[in-house]
N, C-alpha and C positions, 0 to 999 in steps of 0.2 A: 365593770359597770353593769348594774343588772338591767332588765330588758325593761323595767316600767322607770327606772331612774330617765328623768328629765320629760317624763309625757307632764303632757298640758292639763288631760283631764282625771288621769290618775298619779296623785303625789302620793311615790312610795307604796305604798300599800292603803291610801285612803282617797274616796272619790273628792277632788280637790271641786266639783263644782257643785250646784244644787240638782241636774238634772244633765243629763246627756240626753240629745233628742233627737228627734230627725228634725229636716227641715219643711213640713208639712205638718207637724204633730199638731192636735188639737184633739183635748182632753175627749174622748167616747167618740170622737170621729175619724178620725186618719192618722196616718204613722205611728209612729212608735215613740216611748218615752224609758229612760231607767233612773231612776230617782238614788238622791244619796241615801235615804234610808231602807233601800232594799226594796222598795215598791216597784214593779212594773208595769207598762201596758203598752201589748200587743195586737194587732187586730187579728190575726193568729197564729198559728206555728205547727210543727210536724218535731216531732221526739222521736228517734229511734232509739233510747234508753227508757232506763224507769224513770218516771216521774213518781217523786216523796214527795209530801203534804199533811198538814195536819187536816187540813178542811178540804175539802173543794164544793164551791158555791154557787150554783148556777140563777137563772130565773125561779123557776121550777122546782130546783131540785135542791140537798144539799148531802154531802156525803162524807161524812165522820167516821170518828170511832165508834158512837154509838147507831151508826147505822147505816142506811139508806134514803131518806124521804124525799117526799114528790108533794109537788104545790098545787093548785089546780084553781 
């Protein structure tokens, strides 16, 4: 039997609910959320790997392929 056979929130190899959450989440305020289509949010986190990304998007800021830019 493999180790996700018979979880609640993951069937098989596909997220079986709409969202896995905490129980305090509220969208750009508290907790945490991870979505079936691959969306997340965190209020923040620590990597000790690399972090891939096509984008990354701040207020401010946003930092591509084609570059660097700053918002002001």
């Amino acid at each position: 039997m493999g180790l996700l056979a018979g979880n609640p929130v993951v069937g098989g190899t596909v997220l079986e609910r709409a969202a896995v959450e905490s129980p305090d989440f509220v969208t750009g305020v508290s907790g945490w959320a991870i979505n079936q289509d691959g969306t997340v949010e965190f209020n923040s986190g620590t990597f000790r790997g690399t972090i891939t990304a096509g984008q990354f998007q701040g207020i401010d800021f946003v930092i591509n392929q084609q570059g660097i830019f700053f918002y002001g």
